[in-house]
VEXDREN-2710 file (C-alpha; in Angstrom, 1 decimal):
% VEXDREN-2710
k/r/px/py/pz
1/UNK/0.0/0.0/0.0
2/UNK/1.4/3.7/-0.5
3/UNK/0.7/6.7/1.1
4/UNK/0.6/8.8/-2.1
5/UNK/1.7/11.8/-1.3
6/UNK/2.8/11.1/2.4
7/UNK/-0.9/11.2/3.3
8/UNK/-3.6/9.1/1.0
9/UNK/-3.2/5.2/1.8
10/UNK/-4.0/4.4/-1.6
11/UNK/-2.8/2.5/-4.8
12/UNK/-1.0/3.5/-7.7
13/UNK/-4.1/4.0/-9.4
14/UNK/-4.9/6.9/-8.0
15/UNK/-1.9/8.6/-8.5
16/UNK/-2.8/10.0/-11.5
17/UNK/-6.1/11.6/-9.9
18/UNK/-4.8/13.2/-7.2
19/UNK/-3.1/14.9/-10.0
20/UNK/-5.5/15.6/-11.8
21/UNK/-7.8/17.4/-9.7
22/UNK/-4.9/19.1/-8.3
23/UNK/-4.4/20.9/-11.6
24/UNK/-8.1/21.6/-12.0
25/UNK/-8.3/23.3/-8.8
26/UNK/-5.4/25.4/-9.4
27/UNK/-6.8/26.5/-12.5
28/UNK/-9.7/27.7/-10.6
29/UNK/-7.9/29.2/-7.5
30/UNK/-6.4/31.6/-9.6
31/UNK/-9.8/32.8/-10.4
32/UNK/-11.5/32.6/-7.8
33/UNK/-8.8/32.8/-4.7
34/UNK/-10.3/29.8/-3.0
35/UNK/-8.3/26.4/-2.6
36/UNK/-10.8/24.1/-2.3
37/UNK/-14.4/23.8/-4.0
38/UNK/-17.3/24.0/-1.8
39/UNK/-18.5/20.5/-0.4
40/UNK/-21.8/20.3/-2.4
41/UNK/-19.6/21.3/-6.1
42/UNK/-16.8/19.2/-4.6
43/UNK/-20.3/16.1/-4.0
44/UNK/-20.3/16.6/-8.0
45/UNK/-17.0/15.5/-8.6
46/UNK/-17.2/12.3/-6.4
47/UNK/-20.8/11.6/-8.0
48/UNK/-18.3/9.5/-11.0
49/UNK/-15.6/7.8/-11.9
50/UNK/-12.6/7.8/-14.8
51/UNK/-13.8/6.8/-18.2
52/UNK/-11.0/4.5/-18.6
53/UNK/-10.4/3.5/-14.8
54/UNK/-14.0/2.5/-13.6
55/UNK/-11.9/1.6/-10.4
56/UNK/-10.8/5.1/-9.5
57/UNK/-13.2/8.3/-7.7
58/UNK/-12.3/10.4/-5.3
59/UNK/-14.4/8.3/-2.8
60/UNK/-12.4/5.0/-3.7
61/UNK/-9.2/7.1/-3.6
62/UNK/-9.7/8.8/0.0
63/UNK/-10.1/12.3/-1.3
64/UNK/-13.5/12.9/-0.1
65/UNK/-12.9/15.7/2.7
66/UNK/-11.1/17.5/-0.4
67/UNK/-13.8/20.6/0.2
68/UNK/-13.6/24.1/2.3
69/UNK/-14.9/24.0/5.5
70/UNK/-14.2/20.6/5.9
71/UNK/-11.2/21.0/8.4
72/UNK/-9.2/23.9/9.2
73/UNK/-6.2/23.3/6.4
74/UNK/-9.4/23.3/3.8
75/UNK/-9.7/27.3/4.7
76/UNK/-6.8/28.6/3.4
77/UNK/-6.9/30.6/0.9
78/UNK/-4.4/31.1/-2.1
79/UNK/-3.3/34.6/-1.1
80/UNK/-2.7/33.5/2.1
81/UNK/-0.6/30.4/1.1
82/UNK/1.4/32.6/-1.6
83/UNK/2.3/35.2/0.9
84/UNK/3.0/33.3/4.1
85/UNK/7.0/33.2/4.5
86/UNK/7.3/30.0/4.2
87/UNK/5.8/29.3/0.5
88/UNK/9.1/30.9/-0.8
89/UNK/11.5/28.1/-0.1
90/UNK/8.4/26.0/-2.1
91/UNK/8.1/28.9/-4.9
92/UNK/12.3/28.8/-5.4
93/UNK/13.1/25.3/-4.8
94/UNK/9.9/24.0/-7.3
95/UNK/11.1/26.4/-10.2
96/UNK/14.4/25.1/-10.4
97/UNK/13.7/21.7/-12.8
98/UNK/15.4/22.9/-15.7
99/UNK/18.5/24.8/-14.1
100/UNK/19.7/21.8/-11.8
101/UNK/19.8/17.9/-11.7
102/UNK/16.0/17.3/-11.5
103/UNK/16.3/14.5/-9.3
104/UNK/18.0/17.0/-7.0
105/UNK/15.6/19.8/-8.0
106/UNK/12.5/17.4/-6.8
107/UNK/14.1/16.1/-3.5
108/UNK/14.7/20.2/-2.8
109/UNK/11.3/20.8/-4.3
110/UNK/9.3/17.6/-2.1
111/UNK/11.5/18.8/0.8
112/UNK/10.0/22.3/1.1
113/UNK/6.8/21.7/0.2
114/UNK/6.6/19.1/3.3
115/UNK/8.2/21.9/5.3
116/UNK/5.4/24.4/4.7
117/UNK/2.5/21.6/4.8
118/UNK/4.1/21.8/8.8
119/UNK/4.4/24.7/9.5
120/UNK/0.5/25.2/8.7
121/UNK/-0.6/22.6/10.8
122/UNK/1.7/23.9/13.6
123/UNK/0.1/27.3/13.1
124/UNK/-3.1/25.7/12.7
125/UNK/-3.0/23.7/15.4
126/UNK/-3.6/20.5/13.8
127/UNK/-0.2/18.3/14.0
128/UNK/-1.6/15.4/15.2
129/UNK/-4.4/15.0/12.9
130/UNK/-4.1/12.9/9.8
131/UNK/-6.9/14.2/7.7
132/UNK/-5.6/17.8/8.3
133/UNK/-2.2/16.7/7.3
134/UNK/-3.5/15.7/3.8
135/UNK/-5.4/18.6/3.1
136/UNK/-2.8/20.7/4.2
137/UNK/-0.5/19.1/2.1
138/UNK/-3.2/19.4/-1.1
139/UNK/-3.1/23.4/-0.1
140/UNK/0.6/23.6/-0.5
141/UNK/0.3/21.4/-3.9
142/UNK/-2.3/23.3/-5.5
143/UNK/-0.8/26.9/-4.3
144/UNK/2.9/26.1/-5.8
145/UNK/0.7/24.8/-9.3
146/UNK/-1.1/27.9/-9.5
147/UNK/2.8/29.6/-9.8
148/UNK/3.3/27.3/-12.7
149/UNK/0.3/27.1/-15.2
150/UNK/1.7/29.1/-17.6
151/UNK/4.7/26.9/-18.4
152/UNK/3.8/23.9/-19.7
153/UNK/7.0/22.4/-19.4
154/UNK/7.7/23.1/-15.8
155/UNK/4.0/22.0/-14.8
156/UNK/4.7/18.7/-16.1
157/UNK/8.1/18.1/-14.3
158/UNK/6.5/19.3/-10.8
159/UNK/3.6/17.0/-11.4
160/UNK/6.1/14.5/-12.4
161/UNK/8.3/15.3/-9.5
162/UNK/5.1/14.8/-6.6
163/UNK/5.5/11.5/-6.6
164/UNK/8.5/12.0/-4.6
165/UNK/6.4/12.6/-1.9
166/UNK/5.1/9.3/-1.6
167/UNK/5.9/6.5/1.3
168/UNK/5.6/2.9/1.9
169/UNK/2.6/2.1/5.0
170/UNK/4.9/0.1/6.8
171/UNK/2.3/-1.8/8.4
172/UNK/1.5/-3.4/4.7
173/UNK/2.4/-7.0/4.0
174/UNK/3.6/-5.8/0.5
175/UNK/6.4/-3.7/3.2
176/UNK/6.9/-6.3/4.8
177/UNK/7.9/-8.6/2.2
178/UNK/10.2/-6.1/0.7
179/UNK/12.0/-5.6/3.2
180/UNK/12.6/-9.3/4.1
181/UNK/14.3/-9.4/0.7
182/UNK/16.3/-6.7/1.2
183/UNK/18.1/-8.0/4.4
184/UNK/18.8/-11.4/2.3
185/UNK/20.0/-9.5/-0.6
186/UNK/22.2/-6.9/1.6
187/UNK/24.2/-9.7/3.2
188/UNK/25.0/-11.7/-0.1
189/UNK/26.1/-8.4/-1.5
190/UNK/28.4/-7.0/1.1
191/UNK/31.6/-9.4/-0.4
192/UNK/30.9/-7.6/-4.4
193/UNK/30.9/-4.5/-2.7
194/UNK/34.2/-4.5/-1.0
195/UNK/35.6/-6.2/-4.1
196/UNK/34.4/-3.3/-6.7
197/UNK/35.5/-0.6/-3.5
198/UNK/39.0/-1.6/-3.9
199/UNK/39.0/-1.9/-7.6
200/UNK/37.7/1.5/-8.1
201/UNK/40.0/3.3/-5.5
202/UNK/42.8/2.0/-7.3
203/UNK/41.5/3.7/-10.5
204/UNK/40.5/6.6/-8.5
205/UNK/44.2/7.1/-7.5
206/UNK/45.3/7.1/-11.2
207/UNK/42.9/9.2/-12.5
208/UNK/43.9/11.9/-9.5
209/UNK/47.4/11.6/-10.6
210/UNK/46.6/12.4/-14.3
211/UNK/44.3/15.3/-13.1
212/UNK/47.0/16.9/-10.8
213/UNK/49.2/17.0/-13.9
214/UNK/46.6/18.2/-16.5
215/UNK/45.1/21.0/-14.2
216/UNK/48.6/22.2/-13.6
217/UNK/49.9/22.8/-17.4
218/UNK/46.5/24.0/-18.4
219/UNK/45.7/26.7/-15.0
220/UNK/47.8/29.6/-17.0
221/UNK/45.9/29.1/-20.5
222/UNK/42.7/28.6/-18.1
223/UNK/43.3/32.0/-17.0
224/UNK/44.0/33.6/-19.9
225/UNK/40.4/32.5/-21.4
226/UNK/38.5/33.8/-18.3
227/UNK/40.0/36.9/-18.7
228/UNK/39.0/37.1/-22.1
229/UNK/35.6/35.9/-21.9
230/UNK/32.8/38.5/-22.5
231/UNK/30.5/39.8/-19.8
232/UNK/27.4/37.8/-20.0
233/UNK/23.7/39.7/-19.1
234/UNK/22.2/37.7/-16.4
235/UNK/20.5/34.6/-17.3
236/UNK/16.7/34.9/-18.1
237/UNK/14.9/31.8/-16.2
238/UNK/11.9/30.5/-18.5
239/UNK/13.1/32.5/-21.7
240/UNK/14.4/31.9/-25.0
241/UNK/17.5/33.9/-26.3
242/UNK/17.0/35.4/-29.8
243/UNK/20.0/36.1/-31.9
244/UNK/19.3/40.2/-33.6
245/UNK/18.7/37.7/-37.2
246/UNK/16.4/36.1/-35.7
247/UNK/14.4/39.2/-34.5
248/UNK/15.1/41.6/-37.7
249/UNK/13.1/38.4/-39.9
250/UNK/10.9/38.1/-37.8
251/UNK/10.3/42.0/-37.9
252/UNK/10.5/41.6/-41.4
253/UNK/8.5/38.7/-42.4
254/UNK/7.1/38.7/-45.9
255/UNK/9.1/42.1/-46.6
256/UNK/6.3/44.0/-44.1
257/UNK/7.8/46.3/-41.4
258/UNK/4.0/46.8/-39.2
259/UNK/4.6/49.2/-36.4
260/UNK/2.1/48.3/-33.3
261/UNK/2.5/51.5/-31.1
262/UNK/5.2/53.2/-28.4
263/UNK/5.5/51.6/-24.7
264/UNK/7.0/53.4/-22.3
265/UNK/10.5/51.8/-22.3
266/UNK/10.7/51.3/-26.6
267/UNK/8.6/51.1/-29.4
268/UNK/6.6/48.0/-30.8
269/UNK/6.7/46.1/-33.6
270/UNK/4.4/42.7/-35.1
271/UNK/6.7/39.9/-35.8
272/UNK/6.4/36.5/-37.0
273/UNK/8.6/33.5/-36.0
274/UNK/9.3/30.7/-38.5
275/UNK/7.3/28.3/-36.9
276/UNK/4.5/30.8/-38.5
277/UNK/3.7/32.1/-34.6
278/UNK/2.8/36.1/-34.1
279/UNK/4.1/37.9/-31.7
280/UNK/5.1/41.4/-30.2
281/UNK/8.5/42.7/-30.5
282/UNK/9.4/45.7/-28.4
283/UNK/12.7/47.6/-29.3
284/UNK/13.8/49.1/-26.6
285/UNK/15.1/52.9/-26.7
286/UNK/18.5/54.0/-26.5
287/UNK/18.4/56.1/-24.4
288/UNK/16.9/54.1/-22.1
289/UNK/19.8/52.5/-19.4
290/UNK/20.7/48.8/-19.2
291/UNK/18.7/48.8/-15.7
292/UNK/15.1/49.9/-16.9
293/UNK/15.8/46.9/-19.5
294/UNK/17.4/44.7/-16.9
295/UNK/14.1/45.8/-14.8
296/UNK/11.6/44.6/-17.1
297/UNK/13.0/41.7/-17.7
298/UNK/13.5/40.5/-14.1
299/UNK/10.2/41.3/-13.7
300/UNK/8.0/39.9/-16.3
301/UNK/10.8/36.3/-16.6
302/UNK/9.1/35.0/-13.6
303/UNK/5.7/36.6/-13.6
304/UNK/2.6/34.3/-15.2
305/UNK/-1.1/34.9/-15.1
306/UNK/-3.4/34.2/-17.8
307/UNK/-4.8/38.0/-17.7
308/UNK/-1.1/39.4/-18.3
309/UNK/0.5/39.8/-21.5
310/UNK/4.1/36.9/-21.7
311/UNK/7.3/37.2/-21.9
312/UNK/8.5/35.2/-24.4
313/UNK/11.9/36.1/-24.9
314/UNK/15.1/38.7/-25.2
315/UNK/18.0/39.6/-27.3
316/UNK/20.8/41.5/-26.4
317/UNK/23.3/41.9/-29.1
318/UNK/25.4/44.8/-30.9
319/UNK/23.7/47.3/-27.8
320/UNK/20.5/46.3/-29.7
321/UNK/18.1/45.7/-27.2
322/UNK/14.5/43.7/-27.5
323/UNK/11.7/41.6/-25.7
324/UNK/9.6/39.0/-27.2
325/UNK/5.8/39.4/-26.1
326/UNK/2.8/37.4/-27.0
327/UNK/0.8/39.1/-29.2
328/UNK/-2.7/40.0/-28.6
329/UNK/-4.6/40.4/-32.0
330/UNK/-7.6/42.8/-31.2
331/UNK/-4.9/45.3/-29.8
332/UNK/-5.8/48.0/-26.6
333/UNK/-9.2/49.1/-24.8
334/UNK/-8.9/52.6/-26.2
335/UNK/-8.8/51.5/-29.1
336/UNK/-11.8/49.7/-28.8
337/UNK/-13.5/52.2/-26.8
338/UNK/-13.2/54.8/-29.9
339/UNK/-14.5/52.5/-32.6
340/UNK/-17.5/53.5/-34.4
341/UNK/-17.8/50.4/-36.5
342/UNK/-18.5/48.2/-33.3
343/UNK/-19.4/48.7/-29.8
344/UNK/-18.4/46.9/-26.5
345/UNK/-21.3/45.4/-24.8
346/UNK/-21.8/45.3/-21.1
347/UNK/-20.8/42.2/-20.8
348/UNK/-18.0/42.8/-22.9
349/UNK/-17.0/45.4/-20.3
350/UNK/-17.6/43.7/-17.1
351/UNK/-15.6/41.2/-17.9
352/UNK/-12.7/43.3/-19.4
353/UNK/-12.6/45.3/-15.8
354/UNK/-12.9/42.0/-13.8
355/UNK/-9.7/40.5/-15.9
356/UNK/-7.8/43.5/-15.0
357/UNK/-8.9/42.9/-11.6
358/UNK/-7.9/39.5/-11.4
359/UNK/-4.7/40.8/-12.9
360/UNK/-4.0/43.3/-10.3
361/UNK/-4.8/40.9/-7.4
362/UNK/-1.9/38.7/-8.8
363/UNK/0.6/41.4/-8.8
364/UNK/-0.3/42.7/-5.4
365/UNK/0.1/38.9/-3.7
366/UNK/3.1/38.4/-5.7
367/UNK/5.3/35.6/-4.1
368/UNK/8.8/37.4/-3.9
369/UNK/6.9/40.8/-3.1
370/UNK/4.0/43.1/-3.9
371/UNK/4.2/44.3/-7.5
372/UNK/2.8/47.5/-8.5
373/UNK/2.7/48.3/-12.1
374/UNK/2.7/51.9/-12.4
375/UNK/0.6/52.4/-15.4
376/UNK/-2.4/51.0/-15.6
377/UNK/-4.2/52.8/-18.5
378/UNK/-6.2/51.8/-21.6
379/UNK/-3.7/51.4/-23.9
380/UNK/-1.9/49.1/-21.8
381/UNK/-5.3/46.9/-21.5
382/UNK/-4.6/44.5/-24.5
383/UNK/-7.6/42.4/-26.1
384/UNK/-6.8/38.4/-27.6
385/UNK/-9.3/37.6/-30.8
386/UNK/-11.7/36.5/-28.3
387/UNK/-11.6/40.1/-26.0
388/UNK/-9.8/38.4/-23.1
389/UNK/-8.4/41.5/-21.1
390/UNK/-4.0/41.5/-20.5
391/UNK/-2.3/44.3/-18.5
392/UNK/0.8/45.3/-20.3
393/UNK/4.2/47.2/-20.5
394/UNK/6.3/46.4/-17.0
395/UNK/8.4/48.9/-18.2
396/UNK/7.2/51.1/-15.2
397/UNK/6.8/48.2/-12.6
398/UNK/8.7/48.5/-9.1
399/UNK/8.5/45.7/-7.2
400/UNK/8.1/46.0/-3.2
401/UNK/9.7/43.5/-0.4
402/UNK/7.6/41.5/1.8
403/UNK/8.1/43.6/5.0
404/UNK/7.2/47.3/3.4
405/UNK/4.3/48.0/2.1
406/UNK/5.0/51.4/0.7
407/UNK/8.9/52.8/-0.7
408/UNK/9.6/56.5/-1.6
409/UNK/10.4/56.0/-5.4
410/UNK/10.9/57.9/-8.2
411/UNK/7.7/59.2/-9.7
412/UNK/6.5/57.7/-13.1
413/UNK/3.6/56.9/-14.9
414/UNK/0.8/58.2/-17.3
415/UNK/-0.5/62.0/-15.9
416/UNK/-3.7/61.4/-16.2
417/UNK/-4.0/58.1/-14.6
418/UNK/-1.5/59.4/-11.5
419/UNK/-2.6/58.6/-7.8
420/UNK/-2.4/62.1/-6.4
421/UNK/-0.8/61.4/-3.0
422/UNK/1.9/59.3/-5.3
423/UNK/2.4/62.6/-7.1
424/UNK/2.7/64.8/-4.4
425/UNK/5.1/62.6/-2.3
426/UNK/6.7/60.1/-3.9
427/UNK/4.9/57.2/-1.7
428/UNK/4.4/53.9/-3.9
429/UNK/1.8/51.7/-2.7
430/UNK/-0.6/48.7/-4.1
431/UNK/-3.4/51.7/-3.7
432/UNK/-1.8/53.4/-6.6
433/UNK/-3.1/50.8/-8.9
434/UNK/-6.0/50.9/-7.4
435/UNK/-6.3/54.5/-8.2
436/UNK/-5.4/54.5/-11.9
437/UNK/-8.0/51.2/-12.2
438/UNK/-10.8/53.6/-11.0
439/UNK/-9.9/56.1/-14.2
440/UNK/-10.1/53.1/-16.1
441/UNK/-13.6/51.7/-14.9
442/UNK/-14.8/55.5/-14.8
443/UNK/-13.6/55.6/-18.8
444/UNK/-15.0/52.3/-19.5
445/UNK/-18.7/52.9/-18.2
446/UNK/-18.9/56.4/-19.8
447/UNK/-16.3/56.3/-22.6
448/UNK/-15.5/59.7/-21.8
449/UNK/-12.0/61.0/-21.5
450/UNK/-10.8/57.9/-24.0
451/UNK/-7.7/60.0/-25.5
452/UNK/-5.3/63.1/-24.1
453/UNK/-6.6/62.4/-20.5
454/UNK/-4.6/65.1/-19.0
455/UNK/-5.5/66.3/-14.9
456/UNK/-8.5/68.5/-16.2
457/UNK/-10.5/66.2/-17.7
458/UNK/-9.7/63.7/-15.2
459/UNK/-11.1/65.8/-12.3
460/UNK/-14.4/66.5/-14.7
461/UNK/-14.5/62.8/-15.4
462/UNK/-14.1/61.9/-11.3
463/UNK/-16.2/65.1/-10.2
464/UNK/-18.8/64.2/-12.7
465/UNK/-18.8/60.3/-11.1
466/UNK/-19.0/61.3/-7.9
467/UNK/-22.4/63.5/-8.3
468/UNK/-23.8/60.5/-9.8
469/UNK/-22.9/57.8/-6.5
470/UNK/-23.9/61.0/-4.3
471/UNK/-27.4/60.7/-6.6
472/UNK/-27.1/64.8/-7.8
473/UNK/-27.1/63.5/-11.6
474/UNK/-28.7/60.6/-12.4
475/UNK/-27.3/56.8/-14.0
476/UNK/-28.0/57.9/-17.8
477/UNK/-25.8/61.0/-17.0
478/UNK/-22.7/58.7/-16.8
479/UNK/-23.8/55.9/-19.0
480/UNK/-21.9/55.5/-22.0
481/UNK/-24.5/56.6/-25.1
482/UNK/-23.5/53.7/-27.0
483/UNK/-24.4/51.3/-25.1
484/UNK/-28.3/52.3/-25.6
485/UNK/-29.4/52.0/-22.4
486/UNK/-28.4/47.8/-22.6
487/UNK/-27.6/47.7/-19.1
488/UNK/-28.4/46.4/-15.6
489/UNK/-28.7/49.7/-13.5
490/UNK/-28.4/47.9/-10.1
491/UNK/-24.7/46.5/-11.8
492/UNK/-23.7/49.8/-13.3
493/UNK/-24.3/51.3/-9.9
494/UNK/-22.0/48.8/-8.3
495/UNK/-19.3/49.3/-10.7
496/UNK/-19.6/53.0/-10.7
497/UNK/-19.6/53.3/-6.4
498/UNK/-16.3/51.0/-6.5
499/UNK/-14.9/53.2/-8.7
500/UNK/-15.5/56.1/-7.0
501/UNK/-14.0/54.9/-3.9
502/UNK/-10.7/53.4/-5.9
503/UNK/-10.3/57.5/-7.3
504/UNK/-10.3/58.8/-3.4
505/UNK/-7.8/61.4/-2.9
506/UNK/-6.6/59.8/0.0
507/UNK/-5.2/55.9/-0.4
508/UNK/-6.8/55.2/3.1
509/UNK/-10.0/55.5/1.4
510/UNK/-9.7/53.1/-1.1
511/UNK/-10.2/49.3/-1.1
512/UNK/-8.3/46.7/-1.5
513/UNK/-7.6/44.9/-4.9
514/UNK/-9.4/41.4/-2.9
515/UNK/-12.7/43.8/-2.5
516/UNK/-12.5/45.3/-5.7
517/UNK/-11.9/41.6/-8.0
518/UNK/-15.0/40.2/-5.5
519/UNK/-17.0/43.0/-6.7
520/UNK/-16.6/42.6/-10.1
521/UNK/-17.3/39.1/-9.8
522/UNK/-20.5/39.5/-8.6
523/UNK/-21.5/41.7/-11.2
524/UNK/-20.0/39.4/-13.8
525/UNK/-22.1/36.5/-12.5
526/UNK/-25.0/38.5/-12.3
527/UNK/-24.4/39.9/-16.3
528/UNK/-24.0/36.1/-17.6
529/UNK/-26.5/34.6/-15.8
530/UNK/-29.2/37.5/-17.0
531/UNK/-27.9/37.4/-20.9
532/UNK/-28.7/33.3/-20.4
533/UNK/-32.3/33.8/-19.0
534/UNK/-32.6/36.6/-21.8
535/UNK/-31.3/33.8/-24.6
536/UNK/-33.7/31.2/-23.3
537/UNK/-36.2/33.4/-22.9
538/UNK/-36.0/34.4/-26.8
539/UNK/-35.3/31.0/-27.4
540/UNK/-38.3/29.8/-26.5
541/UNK/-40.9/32.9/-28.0
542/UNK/-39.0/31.6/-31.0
543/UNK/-39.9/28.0/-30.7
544/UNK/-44.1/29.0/-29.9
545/UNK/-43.7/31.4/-32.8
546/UNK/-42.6/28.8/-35.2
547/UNK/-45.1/26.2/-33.8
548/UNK/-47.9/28.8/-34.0
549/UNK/-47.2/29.3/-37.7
550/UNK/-47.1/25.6/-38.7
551/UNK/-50.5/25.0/-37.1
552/UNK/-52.4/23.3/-40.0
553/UNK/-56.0/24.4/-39.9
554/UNK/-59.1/21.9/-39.9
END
């Protein structure tokens, strides 16, 4: 019998679920923040079984106390997994497949996460309790995944490194057996031991003798070439080096130069790799020093959320410097907001603002320390072909240690979008972003102030929002014409009041990024689950029409 993972007695059959619905609920704590899935959606899983392995559920496997609430390990939430002290040893230790032995890598990687699953239970309280050393463990798991989704490759070695984690139950005749054969075979195999010991330290002697002599004619030329060798830029973890050919075709490609727009650190171009991909180059300025580059690239090498635009790659050559981004066809919210051949619906827009929401939350729980972007702003809102909202442009990003929660920086960042107390003092804090994400909601339920939003028309745009919350001008005042009045007033409302408070003078007054994403969720859920009773609704005066009008007549 093995206790996969150091906690489920189980069989090797249900190794391979325990991963699996590790991974799915990874992929849904970084939506929704939660670990674990409520016990009656969690009843729903265990309701079946695989397709191909009739044999394995979760109720055969011993997972069914998976759910929130059902101990204390099962209410931890991501954010407070990711930024307890401990997770970094797991975040470091778990990244490391590819840049060390991995069976060293996964030893390091098993080590820490078993080191973190403790000290929860000791803070929890639970040490002695098996079922809250599982879950505990399962909180750990699905925490590091959620660091790792974006990168298929390392996802697969940490899954394929988690069996690492499993032990033998001793008590098992299957143990017990083993282990009988082992004493047997250790005792017959002492003798061939001690032979091949004293055959290979005589070979080890020889080859130290040779080395001595080698090493000592060669340490002068050795020299010589590590004087000579070029100063490398720090290694990029995750990203691939692009030689300046390889960029200047893909710039190139089919004898078409197309310039995307200016970012704050370069300008940006559409590229195509040979392997027929599209992507964003951005050329970085000049004039810009090698630490703004060496900035963004520290940044965005380790940073992966699916509402963030990726880093694919770099190239430094010839002082030529570039980044490699993914490249999102339907280009930036402005963009979209100023089109008069198509408008954003409501649903459209709730969902942009609740992506850049979910976005923001990531940054601001950041395992190696809050990031704050700097310049959030519409045109660094990026739409994919299917309107899927990614922040870019971490040109302007500073990231924060764990034990401060404000520095005294530099100021930068888009005028109009500015927190004020930033401005006036200098103090960076996560509430800065929150800030410059009100503009943006203001902008996106009025699309007013779309283009050259300089400090007037910010303070008519925020002035204007706040008589409407106060209730001096009514909804329609503020509601973007376009939209033709296809709206859910009691949602607009919602958005408009968190806005308001996110634009507060002071930062004391504004929320946090946790109440702001929980929020817009509610007002997304509220959207979709209208637009469906609307489509069924039509649905069916469509289905009584057509039956009405095929009525044959006696």
């Amino acid at each position: 019998m093995i206790n996969e993972w150091d906690s489920f007695p189980t069989t090797r059959c249900c190794q391979n679920a325990l991963n699996f619905f590790s991974h799915a609920l990874a992929n849904q704590a970084i939506q929704q923040g939660n670990l674990f899935l409520h016990r009656d959606q969690w009843g729903r899983c265990t309701s079946g079984s695989f397709k191909h392995q009739p044999s394995v559920s979760i109720s055969k496997c011993g997972l069914d106390h998976l759910y929130q609430e059902s101990s204390r390990c099962s209410t931890l939430s991501l954010t407070s997994v990711v930024q307890n002290q401990n997770f970094k040893n797991v975040w470091y230790n778990c990244s490391r497949f590819n840049s060390s032995n991995f069976d060293d890598a996964c030893r390091d990687c098993t080590s820490a996460i078993k080191s973190t699953r403790d000290h929860f239970l000791e803070q929890l309280n639970a040490k002695d309790n098996g079922t809250e050393r599982a879950i505990c463990l399962v909180a750990v798991v699905i925490s590091a995944a959620t660091t790792k989704l974006n990168d298929p490759s390392l996802i697969d070695d940490f899954f394929r490194c988690l069996p690492g984690l499993n032990t033998l139950d001793k008590s098992s005749e299957h143990y017990i057996k083993i282990r009988c054969k082992y004493e047997i075979f250790k005792k017959e195999d002492s003798l061939a031991k001690a032979l091949v010991a004293i055959v290979l330290a005589t070979f080890g002697m020889m080859m130290v003798i040779f080395l001595v002599k080698y090493v000592t004619r060669n340490a002068r030329a050795g020299r010589k070439l590590l004087r000579s060798k070029p100063k490398m830029f720090p290694s990029c973890p995750g990203l691939y080096t692009f030689s300046k050919a390889e960029i200047e075709n893909a710039i190139n490609y089919g004898d078409e130069k197309k310039f995307l727009g200016r970012g704050s650190a370069g300008q940006v171009f559409k590229g195509v790799l040979p392997s027929g991909q599209v992507v964003a180059i951005k050329q970085i300025y000049r004039s810009n020093t090698s630490d703004s580059f060496s900035r963004e690239l520290e940044n965005l090498s380790r940073v992966r959320h699916p509402n963030l635009v990726c880093l694919f790659g770099c190239c430094i050559e010839d002082g030529e410097q570039y980044l490699v981004y993914e490249y999102c066809s339907a280009g930036n919210l402005a963009q979209h907001l100023l089109r008069k051949d198509m408008v954003l619906s409501w649903e459209q827009r709730v969902k942009i603002l609740r992506d850049c929401a979910l976005a923001l939350r990531y940054l601001h729980s950041y395992i190696d320390g809050f990031i704050v972007h700097r310049d959030i702003k519409l045109t660094n809102i990026l739409l994919t072909e299917d309107l899927d909202a990614k922040l870019s442009d971490f040109g302007l990003a500073k990231m924060l240690g764990m034990e401060e929660s404000k520095v005294f920086t530099d100021v930068r960042g888009t005028i109009g979008y500015m927190d004020p107390e930033y401005m006036s003092n200098a103090k960076l804090t996560c509430a800065s972003d929150i800030y410059s994400f009100g503009i943006v909601a203001l902008q996106v339920l009025s699309g007013q102030k779309v283009i050259e939003l300089d400090l007037d028309a910010r303070d008519q745009l925020t002035r204007k929002a706040k008589d409407v919350s106060m209730g001096k001008r009514g909804l329609k005042d503020f509601e973007d014409p376009r939209l033709k009045g296809e709206v859910n007033s009691v949602d607009f409302e919602s958005i408009l009041q968190i806005a308001v408070l996110c634009v507060a003078k002071s930062s004391k007054g504004r929320p946090t990024i946790d109440v702001v994403v929980e929020e817009m969720e509610k007002v997304l859920k509220n959207t979709l689950s209208e637009n469906k009773a609307a489509e069924q609704s039509a649905s069916a005066a469509l289905r009584r029409s057509h039956s009405v009008g095929h009525v044959i007549p006696v």
